[in-house]
N, C-alpha and C positions, 0 to 999 in steps of 0.2 A: 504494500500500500504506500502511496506517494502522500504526503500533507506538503501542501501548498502553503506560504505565507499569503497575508492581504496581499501585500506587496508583487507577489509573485503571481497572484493571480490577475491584480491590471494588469502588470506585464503581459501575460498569455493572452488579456481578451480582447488587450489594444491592438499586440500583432495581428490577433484574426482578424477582428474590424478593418485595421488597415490592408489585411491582404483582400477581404472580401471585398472592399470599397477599389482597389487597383482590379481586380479581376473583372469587377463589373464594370469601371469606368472601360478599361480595353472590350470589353463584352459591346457595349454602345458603339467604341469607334469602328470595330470591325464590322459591324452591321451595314455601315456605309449609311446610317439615314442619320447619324448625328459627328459634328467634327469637335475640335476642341474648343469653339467657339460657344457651343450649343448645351456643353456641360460646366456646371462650377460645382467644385466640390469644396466644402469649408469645414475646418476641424473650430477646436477651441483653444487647441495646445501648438505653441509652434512648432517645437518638435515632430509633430505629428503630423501637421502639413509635410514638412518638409522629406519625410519617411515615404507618404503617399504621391511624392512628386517623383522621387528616387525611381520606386517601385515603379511607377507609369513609364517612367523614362525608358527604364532596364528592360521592360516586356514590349515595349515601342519603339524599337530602336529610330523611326524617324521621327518619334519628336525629341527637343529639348527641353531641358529646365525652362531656361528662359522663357520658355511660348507657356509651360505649364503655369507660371508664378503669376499670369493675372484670372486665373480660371480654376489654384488650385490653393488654399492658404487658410489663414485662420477668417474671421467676420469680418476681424480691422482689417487687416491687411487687402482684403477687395473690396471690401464698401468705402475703405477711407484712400484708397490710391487712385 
């Protein structure tokens, strides 16, 4: 039997979130009816943008960071830029 700390367990259910949020943003672009214009994904944590932007990147290889960071980031960071 495994015990988990609290700690340990945001850990684990951040990365799912974040992998489930990269699978599914790529899920959208691959369909061809939505581009990266069409999607904005917004965390809380900047951390956590910036994790979900990696992952998109790395499974995409034609986009970049750059084009992800006005479509992919915390609340402030796209409502206030």
């Amino acid at each position: 039997m495994i015990l988990l700390t609290n700690e340990l367990k945001y850990l684990v259910r951040q990365v799912w979130e974040d992998y489930r949020t990269e699978k599914r943003y790529s899920e959208l672009l691959d369909s061809g009816k939505y581009g990266i214009t069409d999607i904005t994904v917004m965390t809380f944590r900047k951390s956590a943008a910036e994790d979900v932007r990696e992952a998109i990147a790395k499974s995409n290889p034609f986009l970049e960071i750059a084009e992800l960071e006005s479509h992919v980031g915390t609340i402030h960071s796209i409502c206030y830029s």
